[in-house]
N, C-alpha and C positions, 0 to 999 in steps of 0.2 A: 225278242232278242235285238240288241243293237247294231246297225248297221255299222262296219268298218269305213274308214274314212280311208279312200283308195291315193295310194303310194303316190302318186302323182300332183294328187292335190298339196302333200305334205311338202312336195320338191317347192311348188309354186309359193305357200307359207313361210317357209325359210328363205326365199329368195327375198320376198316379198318385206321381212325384216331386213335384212340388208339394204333392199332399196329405201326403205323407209327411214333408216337410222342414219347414210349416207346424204338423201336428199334434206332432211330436219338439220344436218349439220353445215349442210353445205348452206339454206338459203339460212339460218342461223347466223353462219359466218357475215354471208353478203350481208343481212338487214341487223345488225347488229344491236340496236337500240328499238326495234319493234319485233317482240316476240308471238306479237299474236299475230302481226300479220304474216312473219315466214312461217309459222306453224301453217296458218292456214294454205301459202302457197304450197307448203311441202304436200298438204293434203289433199289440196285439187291435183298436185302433178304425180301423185299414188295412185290417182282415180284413174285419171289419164295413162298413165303408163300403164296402168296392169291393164285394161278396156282395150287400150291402142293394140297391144300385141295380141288378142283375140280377134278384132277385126281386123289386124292385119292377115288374121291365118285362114281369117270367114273369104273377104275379098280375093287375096293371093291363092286361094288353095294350099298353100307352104302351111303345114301342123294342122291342127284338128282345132275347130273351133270349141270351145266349151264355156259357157258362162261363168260355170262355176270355179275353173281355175283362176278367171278376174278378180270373183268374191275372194279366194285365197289369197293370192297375191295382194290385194287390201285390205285386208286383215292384219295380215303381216305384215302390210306395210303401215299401220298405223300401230299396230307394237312395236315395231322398230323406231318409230316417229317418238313414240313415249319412253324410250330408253333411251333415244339421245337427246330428250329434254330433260330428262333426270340425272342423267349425267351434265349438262351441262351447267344445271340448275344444283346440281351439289357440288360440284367439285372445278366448275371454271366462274364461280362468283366469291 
């Protein structure tokens, strides 16, 4: 039987697009004429942010550490990253 993918993971997923679509647009915006390399910054700074808030919760004791909410969170944050390059790639060229 398949293990359920527990609620909280799903929170971190959807966030995790958000930030992704958000940060793809924004360094997008900044580098306007190199797309591969804001893609790429957008995608170290997913790795980074979703990592940062786990160990900030490891070090601080503030929320529960979990690995695998980071994997969430960058996940979604690199689906979010591919939807605001498909939008931007269809409909602002």
């Amino acid at each position: 039987m398949a293990k359920r993918i527990a609620r909280d993971k799903w929170k971190h997923f959807f966030v995790g697009i958000g930030m992704g679509a958000v940060l793809q647009g924004f360094t997008s915006f900044l580098l306007r004429d190199h797309l591969i390399l804001a893609t790429v910054i957008a995608g170290v700074l997913v790795i980074v942010i979703s990592y940062g808030f786990e160990l900030f919760s490891k070090t601080t004791g503030f929320g529960i550490y979990d690995f695998i909410d980071a994997v969430a969170s960058a996940i979604g944050g690199f689906l979010g990253m591919g939807l605001a390059l498909l939008f931007e790639l269809y409909f602002l060229n």
